[in-house]
Backbone as CSV, one residue per row, in Angstrom:
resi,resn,N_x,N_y,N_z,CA_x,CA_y,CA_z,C_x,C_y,C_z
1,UNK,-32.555,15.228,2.240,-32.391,16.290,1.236,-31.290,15.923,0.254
2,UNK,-31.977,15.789,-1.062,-30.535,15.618,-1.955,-28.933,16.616,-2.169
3,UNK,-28.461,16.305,-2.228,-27.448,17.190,-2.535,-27.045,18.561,-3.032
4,UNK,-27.581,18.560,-4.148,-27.887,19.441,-5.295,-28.576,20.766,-3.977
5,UNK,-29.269,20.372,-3.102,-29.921,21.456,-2.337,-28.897,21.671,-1.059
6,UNK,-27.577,21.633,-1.256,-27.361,21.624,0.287,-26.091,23.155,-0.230
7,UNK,-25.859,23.615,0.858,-25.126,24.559,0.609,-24.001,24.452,-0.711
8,UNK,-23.292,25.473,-1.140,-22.324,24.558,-2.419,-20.888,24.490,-1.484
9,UNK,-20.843,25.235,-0.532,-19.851,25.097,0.255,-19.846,23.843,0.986
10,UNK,-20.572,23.177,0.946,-20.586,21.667,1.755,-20.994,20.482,0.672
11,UNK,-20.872,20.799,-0.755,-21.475,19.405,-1.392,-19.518,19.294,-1.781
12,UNK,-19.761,17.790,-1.521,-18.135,17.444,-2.105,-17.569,17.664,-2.698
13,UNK,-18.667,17.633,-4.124,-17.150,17.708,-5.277,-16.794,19.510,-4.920
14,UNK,-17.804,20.363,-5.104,-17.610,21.616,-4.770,-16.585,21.734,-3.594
15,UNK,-16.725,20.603,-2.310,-16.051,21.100,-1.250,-14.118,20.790,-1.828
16,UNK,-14.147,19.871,-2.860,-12.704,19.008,-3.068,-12.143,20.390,-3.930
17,UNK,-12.657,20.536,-4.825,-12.628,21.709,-5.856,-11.739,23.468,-4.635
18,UNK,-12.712,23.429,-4.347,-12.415,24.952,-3.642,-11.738,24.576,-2.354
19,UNK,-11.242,23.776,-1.894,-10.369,23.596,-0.596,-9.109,22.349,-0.624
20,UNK,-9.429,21.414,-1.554,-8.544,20.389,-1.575,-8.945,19.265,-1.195
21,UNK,-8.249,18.101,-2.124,-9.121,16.700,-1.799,-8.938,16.383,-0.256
22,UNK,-7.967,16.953,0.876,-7.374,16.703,1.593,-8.422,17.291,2.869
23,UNK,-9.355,17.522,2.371,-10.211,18.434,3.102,-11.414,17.549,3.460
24,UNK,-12.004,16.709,2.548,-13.263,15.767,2.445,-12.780,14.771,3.792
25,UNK,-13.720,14.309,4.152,-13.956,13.422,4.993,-13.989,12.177,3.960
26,UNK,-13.643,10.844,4.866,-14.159,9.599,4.555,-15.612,9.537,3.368
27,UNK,-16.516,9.789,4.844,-17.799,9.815,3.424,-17.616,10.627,2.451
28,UNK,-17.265,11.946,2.838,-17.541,12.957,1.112,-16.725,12.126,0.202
29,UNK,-15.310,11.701,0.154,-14.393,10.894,-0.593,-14.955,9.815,-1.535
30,UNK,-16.035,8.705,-0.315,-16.983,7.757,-0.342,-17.605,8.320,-1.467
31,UNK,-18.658,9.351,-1.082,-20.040,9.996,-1.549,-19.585,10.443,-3.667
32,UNK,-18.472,10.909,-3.278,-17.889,11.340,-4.846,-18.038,9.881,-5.685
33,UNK,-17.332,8.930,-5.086,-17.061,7.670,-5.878,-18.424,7.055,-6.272
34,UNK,-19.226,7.296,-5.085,-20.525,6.321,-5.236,-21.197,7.084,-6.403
35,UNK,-21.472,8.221,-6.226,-21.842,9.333,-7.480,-23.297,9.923,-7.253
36,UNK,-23.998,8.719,-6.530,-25.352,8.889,-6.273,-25.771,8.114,-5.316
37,UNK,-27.258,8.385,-4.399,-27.650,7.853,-3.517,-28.375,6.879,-4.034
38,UNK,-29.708,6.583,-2.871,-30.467,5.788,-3.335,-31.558,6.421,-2.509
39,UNK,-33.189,5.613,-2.753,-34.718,6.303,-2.338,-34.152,7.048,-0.958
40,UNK,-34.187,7.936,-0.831,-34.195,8.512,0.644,-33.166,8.963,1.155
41,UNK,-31.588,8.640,0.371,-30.565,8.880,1.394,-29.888,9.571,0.166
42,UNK,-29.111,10.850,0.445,-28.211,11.195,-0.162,-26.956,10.046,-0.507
43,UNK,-26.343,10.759,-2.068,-24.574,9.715,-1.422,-23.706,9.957,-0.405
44,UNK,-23.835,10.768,0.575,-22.938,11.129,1.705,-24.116,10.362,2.714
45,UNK,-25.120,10.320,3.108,-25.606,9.687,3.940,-25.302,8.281,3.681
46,UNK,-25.368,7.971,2.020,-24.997,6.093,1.859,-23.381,5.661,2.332
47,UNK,-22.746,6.937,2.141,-21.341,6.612,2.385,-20.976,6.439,3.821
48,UNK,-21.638,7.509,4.654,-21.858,7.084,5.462,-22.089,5.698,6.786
49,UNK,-23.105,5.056,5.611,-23.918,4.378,6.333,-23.305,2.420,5.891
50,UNK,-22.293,3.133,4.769,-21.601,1.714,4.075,-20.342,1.556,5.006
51,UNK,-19.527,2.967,5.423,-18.054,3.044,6.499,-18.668,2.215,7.812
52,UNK,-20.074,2.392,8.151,-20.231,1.738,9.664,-20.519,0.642,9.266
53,UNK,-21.272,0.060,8.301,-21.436,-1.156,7.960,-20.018,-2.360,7.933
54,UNK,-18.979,-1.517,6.965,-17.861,-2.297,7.255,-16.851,-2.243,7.793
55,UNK,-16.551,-1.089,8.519,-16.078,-0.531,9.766,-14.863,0.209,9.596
56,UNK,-15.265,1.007,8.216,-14.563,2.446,8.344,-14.431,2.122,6.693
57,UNK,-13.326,3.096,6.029,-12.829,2.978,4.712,-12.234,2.122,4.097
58,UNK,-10.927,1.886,5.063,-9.944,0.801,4.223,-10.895,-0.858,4.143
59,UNK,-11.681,-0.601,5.536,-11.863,-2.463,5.249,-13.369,-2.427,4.284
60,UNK,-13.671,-0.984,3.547,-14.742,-1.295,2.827,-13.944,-1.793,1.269
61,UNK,-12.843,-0.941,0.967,-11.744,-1.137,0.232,-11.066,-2.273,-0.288
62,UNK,-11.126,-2.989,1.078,-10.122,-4.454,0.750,-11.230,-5.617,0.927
63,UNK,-12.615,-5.380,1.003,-14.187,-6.299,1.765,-13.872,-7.158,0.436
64,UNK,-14.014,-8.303,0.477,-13.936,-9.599,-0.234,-15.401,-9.227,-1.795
65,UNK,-15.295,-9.729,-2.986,-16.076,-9.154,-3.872,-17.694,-9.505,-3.148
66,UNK,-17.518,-10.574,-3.051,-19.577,-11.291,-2.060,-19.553,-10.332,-1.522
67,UNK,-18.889,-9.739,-0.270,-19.838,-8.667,0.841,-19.836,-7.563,0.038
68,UNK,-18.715,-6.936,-0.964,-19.255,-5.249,-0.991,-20.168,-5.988,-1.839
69,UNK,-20.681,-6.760,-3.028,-21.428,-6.400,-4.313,-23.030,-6.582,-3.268
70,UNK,-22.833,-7.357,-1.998,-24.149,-7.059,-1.269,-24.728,-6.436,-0.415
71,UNK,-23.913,-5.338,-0.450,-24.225,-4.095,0.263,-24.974,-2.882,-0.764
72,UNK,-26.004,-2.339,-0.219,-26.987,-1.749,-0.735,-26.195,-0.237,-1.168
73,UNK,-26.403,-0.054,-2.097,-25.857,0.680,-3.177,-24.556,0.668,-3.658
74,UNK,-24.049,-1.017,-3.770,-22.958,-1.210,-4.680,-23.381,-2.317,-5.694
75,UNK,-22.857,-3.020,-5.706,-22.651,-3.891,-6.563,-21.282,-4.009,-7.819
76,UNK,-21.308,-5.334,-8.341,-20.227,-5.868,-9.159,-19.920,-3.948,-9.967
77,UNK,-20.627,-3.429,-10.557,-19.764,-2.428,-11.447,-18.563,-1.893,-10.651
78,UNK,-19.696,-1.825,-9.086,-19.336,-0.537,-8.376,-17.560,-1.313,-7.654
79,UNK,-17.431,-2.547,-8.133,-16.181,-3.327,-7.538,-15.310,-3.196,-8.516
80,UNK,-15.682,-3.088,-9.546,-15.084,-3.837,-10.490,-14.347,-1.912,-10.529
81,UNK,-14.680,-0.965,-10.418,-14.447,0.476,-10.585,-13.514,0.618,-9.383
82,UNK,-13.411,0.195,-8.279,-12.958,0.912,-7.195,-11.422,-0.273,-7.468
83,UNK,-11.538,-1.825,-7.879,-10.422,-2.296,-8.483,-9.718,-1.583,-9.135
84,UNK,-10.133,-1.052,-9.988,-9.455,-0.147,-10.874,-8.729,1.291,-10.354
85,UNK,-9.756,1.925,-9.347,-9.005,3.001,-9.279,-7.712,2.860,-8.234
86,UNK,-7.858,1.295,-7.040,-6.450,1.235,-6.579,-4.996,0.697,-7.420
87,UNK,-5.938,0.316,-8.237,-4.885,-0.274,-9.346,-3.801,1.105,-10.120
88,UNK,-4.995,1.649,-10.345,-4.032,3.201,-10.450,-3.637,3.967,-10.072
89,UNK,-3.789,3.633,-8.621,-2.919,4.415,-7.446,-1.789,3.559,-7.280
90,UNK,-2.040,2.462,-7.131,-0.467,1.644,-7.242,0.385,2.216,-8.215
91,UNK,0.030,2.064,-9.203,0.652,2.248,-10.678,1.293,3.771,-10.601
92,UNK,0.639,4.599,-9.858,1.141,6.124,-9.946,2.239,6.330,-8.973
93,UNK,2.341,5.515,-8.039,3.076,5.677,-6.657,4.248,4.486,-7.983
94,UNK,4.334,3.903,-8.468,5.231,2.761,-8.629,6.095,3.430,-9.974
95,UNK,5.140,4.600,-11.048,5.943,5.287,-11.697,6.869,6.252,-11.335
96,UNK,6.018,6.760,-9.999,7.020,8.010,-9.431,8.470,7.903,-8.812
97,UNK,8.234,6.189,-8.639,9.407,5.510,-7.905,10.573,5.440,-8.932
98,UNK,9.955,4.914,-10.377,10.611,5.028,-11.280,11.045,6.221,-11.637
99,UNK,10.508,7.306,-11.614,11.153,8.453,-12.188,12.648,9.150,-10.961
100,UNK,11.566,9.302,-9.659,12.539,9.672,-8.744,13.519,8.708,-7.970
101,UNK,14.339,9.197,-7.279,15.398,8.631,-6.224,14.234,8.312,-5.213
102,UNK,14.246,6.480,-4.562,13.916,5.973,-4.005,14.414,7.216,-2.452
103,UNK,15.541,7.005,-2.690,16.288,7.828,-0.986,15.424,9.354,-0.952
104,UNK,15.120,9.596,-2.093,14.524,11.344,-1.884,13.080,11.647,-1.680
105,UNK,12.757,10.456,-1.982,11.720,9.993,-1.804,10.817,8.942,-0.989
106,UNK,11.118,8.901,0.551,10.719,7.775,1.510,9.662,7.616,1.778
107,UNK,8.674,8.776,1.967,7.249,8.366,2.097,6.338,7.929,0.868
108,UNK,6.530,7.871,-0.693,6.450,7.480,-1.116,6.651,5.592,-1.530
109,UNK,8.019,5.555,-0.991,8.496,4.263,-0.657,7.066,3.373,0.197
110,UNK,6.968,4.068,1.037,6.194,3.600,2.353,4.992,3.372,1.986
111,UNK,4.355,4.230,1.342,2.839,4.691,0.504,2.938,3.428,-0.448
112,UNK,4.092,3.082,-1.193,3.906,2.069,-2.890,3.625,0.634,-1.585
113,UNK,4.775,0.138,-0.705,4.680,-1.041,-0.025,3.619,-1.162,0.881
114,UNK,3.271,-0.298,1.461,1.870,-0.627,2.182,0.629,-1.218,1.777
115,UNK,0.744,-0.204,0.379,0.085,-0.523,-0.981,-0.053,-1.883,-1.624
116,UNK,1.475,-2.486,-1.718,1.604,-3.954,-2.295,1.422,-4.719,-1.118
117,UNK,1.394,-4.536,0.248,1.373,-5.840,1.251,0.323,-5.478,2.106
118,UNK,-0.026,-4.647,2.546,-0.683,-4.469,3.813,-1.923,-5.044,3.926
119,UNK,-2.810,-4.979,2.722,-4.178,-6.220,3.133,-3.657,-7.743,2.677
120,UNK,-2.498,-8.009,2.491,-2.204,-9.726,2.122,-2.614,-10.384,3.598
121,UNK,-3.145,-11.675,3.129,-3.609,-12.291,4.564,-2.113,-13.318,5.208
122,UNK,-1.298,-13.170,4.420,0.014,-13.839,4.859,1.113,-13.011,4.285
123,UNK,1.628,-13.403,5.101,3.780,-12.910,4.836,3.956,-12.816,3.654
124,UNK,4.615,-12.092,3.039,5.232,-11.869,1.472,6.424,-11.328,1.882
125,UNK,7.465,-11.399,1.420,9.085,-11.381,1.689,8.932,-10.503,0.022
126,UNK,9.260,-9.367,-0.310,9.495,-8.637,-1.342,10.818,-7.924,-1.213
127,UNK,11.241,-7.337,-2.809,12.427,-6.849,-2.965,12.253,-5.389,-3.419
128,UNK,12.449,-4.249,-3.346,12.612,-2.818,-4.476,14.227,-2.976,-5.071
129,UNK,14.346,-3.731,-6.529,15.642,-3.553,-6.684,15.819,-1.929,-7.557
130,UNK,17.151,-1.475,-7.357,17.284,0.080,-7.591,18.278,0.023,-8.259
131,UNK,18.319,1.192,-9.142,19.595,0.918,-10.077,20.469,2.112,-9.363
132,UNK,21.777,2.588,-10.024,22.680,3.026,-9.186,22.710,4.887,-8.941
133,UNK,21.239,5.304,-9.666,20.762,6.459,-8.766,19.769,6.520,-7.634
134,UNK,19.494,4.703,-7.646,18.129,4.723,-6.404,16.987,4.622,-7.407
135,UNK,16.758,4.388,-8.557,15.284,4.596,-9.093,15.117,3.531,-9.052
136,UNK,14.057,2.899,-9.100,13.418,1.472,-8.755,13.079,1.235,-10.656
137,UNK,13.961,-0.200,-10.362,14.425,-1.258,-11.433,12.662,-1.718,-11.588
138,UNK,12.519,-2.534,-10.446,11.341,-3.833,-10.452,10.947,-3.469,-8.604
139,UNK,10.346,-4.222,-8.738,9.190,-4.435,-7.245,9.199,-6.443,-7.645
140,UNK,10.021,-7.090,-6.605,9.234,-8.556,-6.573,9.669,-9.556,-5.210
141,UNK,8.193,-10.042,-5.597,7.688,-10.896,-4.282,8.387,-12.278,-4.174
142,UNK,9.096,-12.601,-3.619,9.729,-13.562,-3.785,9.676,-14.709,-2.773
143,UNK,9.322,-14.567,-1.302,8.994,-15.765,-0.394,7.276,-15.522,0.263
144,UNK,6.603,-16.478,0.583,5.585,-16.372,0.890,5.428,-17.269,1.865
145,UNK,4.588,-16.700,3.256,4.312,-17.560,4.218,5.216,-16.835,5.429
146,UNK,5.318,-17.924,6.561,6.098,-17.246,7.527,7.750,-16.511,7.299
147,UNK,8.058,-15.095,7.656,9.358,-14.810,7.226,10.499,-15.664,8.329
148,UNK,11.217,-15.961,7.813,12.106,-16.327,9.098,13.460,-16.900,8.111
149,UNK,14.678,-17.656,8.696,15.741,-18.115,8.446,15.848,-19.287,7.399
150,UNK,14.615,-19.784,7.732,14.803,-21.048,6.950,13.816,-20.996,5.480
151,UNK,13.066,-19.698,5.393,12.093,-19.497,4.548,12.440,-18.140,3.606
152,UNK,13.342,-17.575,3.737,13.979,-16.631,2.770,15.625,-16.954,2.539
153,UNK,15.767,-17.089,1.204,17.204,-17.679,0.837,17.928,-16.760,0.128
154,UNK,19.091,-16.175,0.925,19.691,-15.002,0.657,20.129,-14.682,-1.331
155,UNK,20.743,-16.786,-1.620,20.898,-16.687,-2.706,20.118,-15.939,-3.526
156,UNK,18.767,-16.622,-3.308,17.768,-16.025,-4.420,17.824,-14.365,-4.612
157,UNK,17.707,-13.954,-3.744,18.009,-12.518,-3.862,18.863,-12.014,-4.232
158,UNK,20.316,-12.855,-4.050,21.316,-12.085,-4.834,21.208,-12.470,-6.617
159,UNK,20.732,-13.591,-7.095,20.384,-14.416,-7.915,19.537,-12.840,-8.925
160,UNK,18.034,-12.631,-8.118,17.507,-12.075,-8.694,17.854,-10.366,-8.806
161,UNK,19.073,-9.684,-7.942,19.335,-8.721,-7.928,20.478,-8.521,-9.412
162,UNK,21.169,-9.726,-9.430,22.174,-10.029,-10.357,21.446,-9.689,-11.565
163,UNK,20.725,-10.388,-11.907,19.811,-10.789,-13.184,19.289,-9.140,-13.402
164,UNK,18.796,-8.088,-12.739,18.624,-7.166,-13.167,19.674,-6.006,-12.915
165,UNK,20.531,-6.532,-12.795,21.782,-5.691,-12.664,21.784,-4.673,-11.406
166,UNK,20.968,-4.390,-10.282,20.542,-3.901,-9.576,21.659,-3.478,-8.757
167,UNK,21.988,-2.091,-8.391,23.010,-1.459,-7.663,22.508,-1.415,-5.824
168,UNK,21.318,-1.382,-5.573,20.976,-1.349,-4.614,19.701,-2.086,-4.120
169,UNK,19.143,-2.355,-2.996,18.141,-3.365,-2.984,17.085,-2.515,-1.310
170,UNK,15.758,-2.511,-1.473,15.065,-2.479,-0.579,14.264,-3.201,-0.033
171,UNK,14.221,-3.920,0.682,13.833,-5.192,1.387,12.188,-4.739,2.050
172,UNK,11.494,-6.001,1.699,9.933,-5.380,2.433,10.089,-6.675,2.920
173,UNK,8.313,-6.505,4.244,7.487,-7.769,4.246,6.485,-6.993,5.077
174,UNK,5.654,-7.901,5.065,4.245,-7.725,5.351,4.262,-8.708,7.168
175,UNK,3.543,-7.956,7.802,3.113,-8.700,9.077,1.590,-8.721,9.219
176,UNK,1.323,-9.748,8.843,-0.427,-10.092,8.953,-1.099,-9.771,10.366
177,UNK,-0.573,-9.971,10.955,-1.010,-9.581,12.717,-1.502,-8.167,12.749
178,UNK,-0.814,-6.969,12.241,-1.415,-5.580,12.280,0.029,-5.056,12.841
179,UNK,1.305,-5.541,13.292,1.707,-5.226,14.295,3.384,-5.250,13.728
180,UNK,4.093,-4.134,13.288,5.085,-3.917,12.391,6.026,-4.280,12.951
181,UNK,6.252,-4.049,14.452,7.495,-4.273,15.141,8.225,-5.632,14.729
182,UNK,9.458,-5.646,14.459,10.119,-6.510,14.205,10.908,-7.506,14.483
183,UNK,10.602,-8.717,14.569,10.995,-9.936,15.074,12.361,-9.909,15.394
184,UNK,13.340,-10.726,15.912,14.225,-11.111,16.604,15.172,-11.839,14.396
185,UNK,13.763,-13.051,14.465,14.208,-13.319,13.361,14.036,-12.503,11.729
186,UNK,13.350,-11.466,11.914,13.517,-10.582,10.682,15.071,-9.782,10.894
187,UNK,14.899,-9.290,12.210,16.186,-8.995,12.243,17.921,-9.764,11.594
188,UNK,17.818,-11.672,11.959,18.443,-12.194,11.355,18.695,-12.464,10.127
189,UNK,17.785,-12.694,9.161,17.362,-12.611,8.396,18.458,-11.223,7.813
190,UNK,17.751,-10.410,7.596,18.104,-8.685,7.462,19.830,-8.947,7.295
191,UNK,20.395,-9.340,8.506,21.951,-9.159,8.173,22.444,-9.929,7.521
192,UNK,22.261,-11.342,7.380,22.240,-12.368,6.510,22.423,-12.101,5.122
193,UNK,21.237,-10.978,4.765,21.536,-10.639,3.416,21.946,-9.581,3.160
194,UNK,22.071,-8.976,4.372,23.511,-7.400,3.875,24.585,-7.966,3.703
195,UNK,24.993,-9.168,4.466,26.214,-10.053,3.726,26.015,-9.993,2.677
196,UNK,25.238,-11.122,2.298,25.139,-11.574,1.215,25.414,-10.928,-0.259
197,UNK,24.556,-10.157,-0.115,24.899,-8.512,-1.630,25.814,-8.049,-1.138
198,UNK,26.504,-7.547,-0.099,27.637,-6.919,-0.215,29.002,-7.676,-0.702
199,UNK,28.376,-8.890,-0.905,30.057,-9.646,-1.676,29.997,-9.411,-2.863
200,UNK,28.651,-9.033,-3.729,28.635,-8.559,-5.433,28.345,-6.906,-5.280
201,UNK,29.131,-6.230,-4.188,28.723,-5.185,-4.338,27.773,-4.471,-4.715
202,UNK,26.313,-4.882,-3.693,24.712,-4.600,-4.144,24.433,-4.390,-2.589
203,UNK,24.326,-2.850,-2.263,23.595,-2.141,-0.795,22.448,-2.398,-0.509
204,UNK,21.816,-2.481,0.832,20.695,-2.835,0.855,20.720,-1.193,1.466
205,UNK,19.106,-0.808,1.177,19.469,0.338,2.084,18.204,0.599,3.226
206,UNK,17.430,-0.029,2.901,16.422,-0.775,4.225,15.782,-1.917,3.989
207,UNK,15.274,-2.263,5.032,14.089,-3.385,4.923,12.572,-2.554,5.922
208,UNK,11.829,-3.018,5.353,10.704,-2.316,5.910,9.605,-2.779,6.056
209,UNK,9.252,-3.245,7.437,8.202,-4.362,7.877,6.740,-3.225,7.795
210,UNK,5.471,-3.688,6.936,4.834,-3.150,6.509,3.756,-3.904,8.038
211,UNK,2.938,-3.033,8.991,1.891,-3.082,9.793,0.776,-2.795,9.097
212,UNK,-0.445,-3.151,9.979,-1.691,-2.545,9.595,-1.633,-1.073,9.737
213,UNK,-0.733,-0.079,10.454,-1.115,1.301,10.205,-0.010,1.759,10.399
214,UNK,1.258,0.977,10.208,2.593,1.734,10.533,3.551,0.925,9.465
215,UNK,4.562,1.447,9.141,5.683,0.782,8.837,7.061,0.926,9.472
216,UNK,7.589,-0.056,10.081,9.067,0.309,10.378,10.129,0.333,9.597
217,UNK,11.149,1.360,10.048,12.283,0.993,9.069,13.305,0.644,9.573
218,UNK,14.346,-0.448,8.907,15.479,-0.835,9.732,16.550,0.351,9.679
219,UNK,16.410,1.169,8.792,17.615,2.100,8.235,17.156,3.229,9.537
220,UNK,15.944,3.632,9.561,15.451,4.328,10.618,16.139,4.094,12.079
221,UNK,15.871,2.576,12.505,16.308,2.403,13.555,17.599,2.387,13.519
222,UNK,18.885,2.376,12.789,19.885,2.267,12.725,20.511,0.769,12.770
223,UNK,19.479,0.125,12.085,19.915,-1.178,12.289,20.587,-1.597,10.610
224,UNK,20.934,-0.968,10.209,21.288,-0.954,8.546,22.526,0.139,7.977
């Protein structure tokens, strides 16, 4: 049964409208974007039937361009659109950073970096430099590959915190494994460069190892 015939209390956009986007399921979310079905299946049945195919939302999200454009009712537009709309979810989470206090604002923090690292297939060592109310200066990626002692160089960071005059600094990285908990050597690492900026008077005020469904924080744990 197409859509158009199903209660108005249960068709998506109607359901997002009168209750909140926060309300839709996966597929209805799906079903909105796709816009339309195909011979036989509503767009909530295709949305459906695309989440089991690639085994839920996010990994239909991050699916390499070959598999989604060959999955039956997408294709290149339908990639080239959903590029775009994370692109502007980045961009909205990365202005708000700019407008507000990083500190008043932590789950946001969490939401922008998950955002920039969490489907990378390797380590990225990133910076949030902040100016001296906390609003975020820049966002940059600066080591790539395994994090550890001999592969992030404190200089550079003070180097590149200098250069934008940066009062405070938030430390990311990404753990490709799925698995946020934090190494022995992130930990080293971590104090290494609270030295380090604290001789040009530049705070770090976390570092925050980005998981597949969690993030830790060092400031959290009291390790900062």
């Amino acid at each position: 049964m197409s859509i158009r015939h199903w209660p108005v209390a249960e068709r998506p956009r109607e359901k997002l409208l009168s209750q909140g986007v926060s309300s839709l399921s996966d597929a209805e979310l799906l079903a909105i974007f796709l816009r339309t079905g195909i011979a036989g299946k509503s767009a909530v049945d295709l949305a459906r039937e695309l989440l089991h195919r690639f085994g839920g939302l996010r990994a239909l999200m991050e699916s390499r361009e070959s598999d989604f454009c060959q999955a039956q009712g997408l294709g290149p537009a339908k990639y080239v659109q959903l590029q775009a709309v994370m692109e502007m979810s980045r961009r909205h989470l990365e202005s708000t950073l700019m407008r507000d206090s990083a500190l008043e604002s932590p789950q946001v923090v969490r939401r922008y970096l998950s955002a920039k690292l969490r489907h990378e297939p390797r380590e990225i060592f990133a910076c949030l430099l902040l100016d001296n109310r906390h609003r975020v200066i820049r966002y940059e990626a600066l080591f790539f590959g395994t994090i550890n002692a001999a592969s992030v160089y404190p200089r550079e960071v003070v180097k590149l915190a200098l250069a934008y005059n940066a009062a405070a600094v938030i430390l990311s990285h990404n753990h490709p494994s799925g698995v946020a908990e934090p190494s022995q050597a992130d930990r080293h690492i971590t104090d290494r460069l609270v030295e380090a900026l604290a001789v040009v008077d530049i705070r770090v005020l976390d570092h925050m190892v980005i998981g597949d469904s969690e993030v830790v924080s060092f400031a959290e744990r009291g390790w900062i």
